[in-house]
FITITOR-443069 format. One record per residue (C-alpha): residue number from 1; residue in one letter; chain; y, z, x. Coordinates in steps of 0.5 Angstrom, whole numbers, plus 500, padded with zeros to 3 digits. Layout:
BEGIN
rec pos=NUM code=A unit=A v=Y w=Z u=X $
...
! end
This chain:
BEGIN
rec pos=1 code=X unit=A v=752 w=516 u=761 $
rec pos=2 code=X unit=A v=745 w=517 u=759 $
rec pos=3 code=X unit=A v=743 w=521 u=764 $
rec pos=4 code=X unit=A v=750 w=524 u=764 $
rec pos=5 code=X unit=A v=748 w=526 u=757 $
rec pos=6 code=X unit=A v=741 w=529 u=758 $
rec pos=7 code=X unit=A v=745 w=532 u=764 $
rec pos=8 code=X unit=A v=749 w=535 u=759 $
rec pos=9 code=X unit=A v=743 w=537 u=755 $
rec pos=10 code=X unit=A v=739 w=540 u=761 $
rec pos=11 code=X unit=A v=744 w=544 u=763 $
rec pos=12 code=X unit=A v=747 w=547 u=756 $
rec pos=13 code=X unit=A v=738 w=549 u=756 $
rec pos=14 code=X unit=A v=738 w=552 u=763 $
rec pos=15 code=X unit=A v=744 w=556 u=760 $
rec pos=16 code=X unit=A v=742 w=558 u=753 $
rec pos=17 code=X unit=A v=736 w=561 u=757 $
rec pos=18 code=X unit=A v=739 w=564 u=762 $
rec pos=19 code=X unit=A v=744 w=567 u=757 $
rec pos=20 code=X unit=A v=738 w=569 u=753 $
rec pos=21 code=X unit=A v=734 w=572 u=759 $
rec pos=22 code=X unit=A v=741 w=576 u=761 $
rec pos=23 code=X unit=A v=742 w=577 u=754 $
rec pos=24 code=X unit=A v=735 w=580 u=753 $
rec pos=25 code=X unit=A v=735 w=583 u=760 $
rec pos=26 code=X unit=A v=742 w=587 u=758 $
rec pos=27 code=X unit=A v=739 w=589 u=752 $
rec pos=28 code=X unit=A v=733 w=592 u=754 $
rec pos=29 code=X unit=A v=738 w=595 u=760 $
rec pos=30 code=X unit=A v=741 w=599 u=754 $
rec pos=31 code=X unit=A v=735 w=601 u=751 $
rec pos=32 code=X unit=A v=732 w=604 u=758 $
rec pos=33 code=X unit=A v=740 w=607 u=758 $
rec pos=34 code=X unit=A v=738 w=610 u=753 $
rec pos=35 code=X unit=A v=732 w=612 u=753 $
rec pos=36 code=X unit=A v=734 w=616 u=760 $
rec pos=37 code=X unit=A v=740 w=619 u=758 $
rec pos=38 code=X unit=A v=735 w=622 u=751 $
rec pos=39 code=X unit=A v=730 w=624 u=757 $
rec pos=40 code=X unit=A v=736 w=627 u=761 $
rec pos=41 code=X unit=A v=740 w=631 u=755 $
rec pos=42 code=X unit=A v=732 w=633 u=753 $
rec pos=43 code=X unit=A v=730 w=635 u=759 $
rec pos=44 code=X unit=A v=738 w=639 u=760 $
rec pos=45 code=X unit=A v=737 w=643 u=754 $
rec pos=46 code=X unit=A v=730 w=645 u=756 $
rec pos=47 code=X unit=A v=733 w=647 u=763 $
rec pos=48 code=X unit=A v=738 w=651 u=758 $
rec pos=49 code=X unit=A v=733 w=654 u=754 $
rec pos=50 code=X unit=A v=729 w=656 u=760 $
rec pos=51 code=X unit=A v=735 w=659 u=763 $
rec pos=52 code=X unit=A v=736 w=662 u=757 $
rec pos=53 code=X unit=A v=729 w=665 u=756 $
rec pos=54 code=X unit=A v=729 w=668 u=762 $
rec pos=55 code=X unit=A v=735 w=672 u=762 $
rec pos=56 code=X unit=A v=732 w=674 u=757 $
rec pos=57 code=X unit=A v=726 w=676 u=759 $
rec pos=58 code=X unit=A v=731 w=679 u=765 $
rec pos=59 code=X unit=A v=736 w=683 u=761 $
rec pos=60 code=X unit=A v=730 w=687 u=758 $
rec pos=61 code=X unit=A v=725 w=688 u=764 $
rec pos=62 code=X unit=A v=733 w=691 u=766 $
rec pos=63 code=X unit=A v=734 w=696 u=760 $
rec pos=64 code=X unit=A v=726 w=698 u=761 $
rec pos=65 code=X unit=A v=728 w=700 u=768 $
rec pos=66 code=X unit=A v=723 w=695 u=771 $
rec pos=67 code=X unit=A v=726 w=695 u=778 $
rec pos=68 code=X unit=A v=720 w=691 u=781 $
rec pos=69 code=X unit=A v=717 w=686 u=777 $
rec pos=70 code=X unit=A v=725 w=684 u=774 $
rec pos=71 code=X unit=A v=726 w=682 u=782 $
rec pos=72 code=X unit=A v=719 w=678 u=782 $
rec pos=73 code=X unit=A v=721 w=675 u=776 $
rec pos=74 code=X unit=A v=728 w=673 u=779 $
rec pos=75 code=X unit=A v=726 w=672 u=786 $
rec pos=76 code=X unit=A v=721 w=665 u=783 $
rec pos=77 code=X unit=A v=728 w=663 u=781 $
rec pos=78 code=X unit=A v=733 w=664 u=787 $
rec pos=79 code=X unit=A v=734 w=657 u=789 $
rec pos=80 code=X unit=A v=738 w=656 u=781 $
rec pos=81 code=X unit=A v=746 w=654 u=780 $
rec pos=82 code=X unit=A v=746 w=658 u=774 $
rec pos=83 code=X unit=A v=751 w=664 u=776 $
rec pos=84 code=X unit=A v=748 w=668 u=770 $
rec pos=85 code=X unit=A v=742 w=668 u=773 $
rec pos=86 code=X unit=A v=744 w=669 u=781 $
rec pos=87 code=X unit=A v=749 w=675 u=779 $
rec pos=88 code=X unit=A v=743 w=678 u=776 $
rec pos=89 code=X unit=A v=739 w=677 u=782 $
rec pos=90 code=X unit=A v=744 w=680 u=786 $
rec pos=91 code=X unit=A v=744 w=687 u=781 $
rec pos=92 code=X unit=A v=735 w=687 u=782 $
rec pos=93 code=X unit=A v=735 w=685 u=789 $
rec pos=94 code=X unit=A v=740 w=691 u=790 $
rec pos=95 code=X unit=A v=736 w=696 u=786 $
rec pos=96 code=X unit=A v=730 w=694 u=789 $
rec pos=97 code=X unit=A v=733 w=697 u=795 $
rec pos=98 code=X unit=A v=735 w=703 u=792 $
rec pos=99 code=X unit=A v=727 w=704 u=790 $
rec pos=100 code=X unit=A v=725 w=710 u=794 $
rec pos=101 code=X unit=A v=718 w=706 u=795 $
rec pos=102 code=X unit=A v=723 w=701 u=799 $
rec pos=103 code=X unit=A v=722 w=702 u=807 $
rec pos=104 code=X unit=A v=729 w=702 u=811 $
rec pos=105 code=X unit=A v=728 w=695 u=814 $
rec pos=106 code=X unit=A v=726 w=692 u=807 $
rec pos=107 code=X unit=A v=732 w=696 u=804 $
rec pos=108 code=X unit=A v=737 w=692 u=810 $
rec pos=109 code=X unit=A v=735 w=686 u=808 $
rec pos=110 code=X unit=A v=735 w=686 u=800 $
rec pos=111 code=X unit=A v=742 w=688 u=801 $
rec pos=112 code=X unit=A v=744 w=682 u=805 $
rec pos=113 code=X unit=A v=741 w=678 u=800 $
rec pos=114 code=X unit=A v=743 w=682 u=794 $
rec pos=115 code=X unit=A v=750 w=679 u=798 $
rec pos=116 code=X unit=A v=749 w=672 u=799 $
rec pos=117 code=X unit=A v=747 w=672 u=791 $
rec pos=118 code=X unit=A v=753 w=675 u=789 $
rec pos=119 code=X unit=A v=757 w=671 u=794 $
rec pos=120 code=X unit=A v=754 w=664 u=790 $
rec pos=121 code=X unit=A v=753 w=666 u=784 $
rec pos=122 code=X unit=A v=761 w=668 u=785 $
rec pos=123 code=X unit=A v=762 w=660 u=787 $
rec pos=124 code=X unit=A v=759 w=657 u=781 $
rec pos=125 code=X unit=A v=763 w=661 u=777 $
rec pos=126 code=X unit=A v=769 w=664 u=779 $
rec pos=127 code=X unit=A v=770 w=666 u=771 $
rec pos=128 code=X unit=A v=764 w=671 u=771 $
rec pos=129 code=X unit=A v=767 w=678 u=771 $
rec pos=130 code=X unit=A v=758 w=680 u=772 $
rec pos=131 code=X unit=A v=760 w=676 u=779 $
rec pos=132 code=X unit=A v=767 w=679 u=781 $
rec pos=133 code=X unit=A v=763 w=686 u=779 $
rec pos=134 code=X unit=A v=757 w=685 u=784 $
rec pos=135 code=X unit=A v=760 w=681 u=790 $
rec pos=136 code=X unit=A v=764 w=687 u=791 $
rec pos=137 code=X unit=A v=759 w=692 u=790 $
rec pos=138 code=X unit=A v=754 w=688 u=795 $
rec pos=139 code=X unit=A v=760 w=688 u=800 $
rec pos=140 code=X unit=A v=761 w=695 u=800 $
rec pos=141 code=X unit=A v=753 w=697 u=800 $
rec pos=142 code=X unit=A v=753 w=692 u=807 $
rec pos=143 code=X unit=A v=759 w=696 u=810 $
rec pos=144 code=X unit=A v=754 w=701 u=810 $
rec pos=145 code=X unit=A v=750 w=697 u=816 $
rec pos=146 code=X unit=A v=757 w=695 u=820 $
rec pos=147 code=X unit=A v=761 w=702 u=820 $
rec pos=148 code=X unit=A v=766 w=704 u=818 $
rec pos=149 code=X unit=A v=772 w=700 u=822 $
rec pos=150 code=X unit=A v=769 w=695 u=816 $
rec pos=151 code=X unit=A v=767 w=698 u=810 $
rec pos=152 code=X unit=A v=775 w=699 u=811 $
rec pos=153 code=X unit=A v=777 w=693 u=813 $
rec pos=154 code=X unit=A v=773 w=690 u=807 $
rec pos=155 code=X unit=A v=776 w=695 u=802 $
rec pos=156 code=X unit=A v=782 w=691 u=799 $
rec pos=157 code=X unit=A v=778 w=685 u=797 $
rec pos=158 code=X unit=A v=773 w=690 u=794 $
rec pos=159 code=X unit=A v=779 w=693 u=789 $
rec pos=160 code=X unit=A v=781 w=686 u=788 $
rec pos=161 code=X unit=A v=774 w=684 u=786 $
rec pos=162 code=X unit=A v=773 w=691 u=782 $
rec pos=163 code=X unit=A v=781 w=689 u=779 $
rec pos=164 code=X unit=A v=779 w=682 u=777 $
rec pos=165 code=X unit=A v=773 w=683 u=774 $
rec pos=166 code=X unit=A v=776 w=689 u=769 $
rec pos=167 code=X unit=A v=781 w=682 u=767 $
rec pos=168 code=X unit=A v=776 w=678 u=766 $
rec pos=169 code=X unit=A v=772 w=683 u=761 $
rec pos=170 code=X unit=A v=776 w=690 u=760 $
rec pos=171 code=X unit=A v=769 w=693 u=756 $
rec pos=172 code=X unit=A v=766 w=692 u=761 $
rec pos=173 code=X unit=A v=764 w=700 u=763 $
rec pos=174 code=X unit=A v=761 w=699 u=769 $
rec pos=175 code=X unit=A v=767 w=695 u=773 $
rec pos=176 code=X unit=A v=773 w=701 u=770 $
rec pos=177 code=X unit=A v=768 w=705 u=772 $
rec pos=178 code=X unit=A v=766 w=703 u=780 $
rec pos=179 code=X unit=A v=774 w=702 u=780 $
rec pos=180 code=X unit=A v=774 w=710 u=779 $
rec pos=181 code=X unit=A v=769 w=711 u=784 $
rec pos=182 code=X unit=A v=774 w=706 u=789 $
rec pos=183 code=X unit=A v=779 w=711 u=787 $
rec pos=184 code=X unit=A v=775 w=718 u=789 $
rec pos=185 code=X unit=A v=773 w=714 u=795 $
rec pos=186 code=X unit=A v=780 w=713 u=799 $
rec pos=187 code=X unit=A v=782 w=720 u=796 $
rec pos=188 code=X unit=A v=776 w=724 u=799 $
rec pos=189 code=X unit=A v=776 w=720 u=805 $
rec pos=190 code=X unit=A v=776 w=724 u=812 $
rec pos=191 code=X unit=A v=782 w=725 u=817 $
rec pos=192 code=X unit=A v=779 w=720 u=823 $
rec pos=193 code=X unit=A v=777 w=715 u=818 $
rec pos=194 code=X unit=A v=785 w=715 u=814 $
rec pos=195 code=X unit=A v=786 w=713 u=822 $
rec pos=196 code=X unit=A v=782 w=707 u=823 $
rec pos=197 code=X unit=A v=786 w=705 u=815 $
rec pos=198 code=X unit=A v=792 w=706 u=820 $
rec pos=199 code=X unit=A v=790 w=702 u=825 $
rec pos=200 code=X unit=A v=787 w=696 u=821 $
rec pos=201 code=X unit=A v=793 w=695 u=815 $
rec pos=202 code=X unit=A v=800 w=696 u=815 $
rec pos=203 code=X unit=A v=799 w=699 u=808 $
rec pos=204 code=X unit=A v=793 w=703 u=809 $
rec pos=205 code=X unit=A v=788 w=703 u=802 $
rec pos=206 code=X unit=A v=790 w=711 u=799 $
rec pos=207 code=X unit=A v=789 w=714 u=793 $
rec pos=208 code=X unit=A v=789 w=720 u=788 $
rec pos=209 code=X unit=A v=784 w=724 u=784 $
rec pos=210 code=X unit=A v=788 w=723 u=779 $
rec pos=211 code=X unit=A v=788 w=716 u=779 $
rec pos=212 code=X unit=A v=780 w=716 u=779 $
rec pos=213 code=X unit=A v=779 w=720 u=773 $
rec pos=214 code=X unit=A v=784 w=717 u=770 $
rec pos=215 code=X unit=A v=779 w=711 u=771 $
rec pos=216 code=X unit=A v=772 w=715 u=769 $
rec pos=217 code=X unit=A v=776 w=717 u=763 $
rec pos=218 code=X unit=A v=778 w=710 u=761 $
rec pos=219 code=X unit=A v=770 w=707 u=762 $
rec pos=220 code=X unit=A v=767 w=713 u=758 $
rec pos=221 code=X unit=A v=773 w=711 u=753 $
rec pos=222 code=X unit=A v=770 w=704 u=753 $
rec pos=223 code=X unit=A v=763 w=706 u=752 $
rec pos=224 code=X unit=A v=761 w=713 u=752 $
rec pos=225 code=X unit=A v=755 w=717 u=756 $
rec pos=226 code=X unit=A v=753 w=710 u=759 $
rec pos=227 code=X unit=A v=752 w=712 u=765 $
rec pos=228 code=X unit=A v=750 w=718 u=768 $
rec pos=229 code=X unit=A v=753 w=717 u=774 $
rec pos=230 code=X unit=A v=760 w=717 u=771 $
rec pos=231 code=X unit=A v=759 w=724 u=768 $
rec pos=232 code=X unit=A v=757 w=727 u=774 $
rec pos=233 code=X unit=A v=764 w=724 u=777 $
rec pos=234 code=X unit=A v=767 w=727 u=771 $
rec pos=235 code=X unit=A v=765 w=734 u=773 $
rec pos=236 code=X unit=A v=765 w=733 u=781 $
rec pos=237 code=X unit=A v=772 w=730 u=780 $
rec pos=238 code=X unit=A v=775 w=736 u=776 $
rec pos=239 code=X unit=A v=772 w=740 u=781 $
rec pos=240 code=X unit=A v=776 w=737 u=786 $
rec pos=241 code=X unit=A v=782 w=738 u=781 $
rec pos=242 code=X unit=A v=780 w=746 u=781 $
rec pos=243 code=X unit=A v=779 w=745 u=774 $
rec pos=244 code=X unit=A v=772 w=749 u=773 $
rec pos=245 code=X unit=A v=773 w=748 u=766 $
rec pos=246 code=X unit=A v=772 w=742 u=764 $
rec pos=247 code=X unit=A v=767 w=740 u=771 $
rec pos=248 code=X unit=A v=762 w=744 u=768 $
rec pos=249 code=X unit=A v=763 w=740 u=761 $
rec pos=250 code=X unit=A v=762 w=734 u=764 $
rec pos=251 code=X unit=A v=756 w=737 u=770 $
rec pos=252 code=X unit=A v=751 w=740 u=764 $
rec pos=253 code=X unit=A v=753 w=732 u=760 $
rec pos=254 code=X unit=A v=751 w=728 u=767 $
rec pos=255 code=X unit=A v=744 w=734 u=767 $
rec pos=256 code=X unit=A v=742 w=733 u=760 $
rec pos=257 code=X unit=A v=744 w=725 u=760 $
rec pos=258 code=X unit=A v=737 w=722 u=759 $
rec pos=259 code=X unit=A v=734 w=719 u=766 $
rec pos=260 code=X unit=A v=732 w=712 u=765 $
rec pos=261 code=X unit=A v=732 w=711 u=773 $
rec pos=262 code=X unit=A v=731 w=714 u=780 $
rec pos=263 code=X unit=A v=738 w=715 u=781 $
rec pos=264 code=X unit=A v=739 w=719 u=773 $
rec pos=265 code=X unit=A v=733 w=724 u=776 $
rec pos=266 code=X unit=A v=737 w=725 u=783 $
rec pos=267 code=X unit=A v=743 w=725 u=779 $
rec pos=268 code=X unit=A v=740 w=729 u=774 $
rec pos=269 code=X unit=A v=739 w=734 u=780 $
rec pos=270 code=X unit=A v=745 w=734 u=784 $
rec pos=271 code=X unit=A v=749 w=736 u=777 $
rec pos=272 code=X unit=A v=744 w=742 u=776 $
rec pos=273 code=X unit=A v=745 w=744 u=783 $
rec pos=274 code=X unit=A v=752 w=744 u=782 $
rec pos=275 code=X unit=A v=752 w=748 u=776 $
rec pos=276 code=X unit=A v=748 w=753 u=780 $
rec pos=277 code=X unit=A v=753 w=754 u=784 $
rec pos=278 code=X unit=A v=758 w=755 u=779 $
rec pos=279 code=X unit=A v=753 w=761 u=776 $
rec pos=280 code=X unit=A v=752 w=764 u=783 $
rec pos=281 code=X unit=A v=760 w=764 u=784 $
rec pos=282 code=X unit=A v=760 w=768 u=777 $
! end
């Protein structure tokens, strides 16, 4: 009985210290648990913080027209999740193609990649009306290197993407705006292409020049002289109209809209030429 007891005794020992030692290893599991979930949450927030300064420091490179030194910037960051960030690496990578410094061979290979960021900042956030916006203008540019066949056959998915974005965000002036300019495209568009439209789709993609002005309108309702693209739309759509009038309001608007960009200054020329051409016709 004794050593039945001492047994006992021995046994309840071994099991109060093994409970201790479990109870002591759970609590400092709990504590090393918490300890890593304030890291992560710390180390999250910086995460978001950081993101968040950069899309800051990004947003006003953008607005200062420096092209090169945002697209450095955001290069450093290409590997990132955030489709805040991607989108915008996308727009720099596009407008850095567009720089008139950037060689044909370097211009190519922006725009693709310009397209690979739209199309994963697009997976990341299919909310993202920044995202729709700048996966179509990056399919669109990339059909300038693939030929017409397929700027054609990707024209629907350009307008669904265009539309979707305008959904998402309908202040959003440059969305209306590239709706227009999808518009003006397929009104103005040449006999032999209206062929190629016919032989890839039952319902070949067409519009109106009406239709694009209304979209032009519509954008410049949304925020006034934002663009000096959609200005000198305006003026060249009004034209198309026979409408001289109201072409040459919107052509001196597009001319004397301050230029920020290469592509302000070339607008700016070609809106001045086209009022020439309304003095030499007079």
């Amino acid at each position: 009985m004794t050593n039945l007891f001492s047994a006992s005794v021995i046994g309840y020992r071994r099991a109060f210290k093994r409970s201790l030692l479990f109870s002591a290893l759970s609590y400092l599991g709990f504590e090393t648990y918490q300890l890593i979930s304030q890291a992560a949450l710390v180390h999250a927030t910086a995460k978001v913080f950081k993101v968040e300064e950069i899309l800051e420091q990004a947003d006003y490179l953008y607005e200062s027209g420096e092209t090169e030194k945002l697209y450095q910037l955001l290069t450093q960051y290409k590997e990132s999740e955030d489709a805040e960030l991607l989108w915008r690496l996308a727009r720099a990578s596009r407008d850095t193609a567009q720089l008139s410094s950037t060689s044909e061979e370097e211009k190519k290979l922006l725009v693709y990649e310009a397209l690979e960021y739209a199309k994963r900042a697009l997976e990341k956030n299919e909310s993202s009306f920044a995202a729709h916006k700048w996966y179509a203008i990056c399919i669109s540019d990339v059909g300038d290197y693939e030929g017409i066949r397929a700027k054609i056959a990707n024209a629907y998915t350009i307008k669904e993407h265009f539309e979707k974005a305008i959904e998402l965000n309908p202040k959003d002036a440059t969305s209306i705006h590239l709706m227009g300019i999808w518009c003006y495209t397929f009104a103005e568009m040449p006999w032999y292409q209206r062929r190629i439209a016919r032989m890839l789709f039952a319902t070949p993609p067409s519009s109106t020049y009406e239709e694009a002005l209304g979209y032009f309108h519509r954008a410049e309702q949304v925020d006034p002289n934002f663009y000096s693209k959609n200005l000198l739309l305006l003026g060249k759509t009004y034209l198309k109209l026979h409408n001289r009038k109201l072409a040459a309001f919107w052509l001196m608007k597009a001319r004397d809209h301050p230029a920020h960009t290469e592509e302000d200054k070339q607008i700016q020329t070609e809106a001045a030429q086209l009022l020439t051409g309304f003095s030499d016709k007079n």
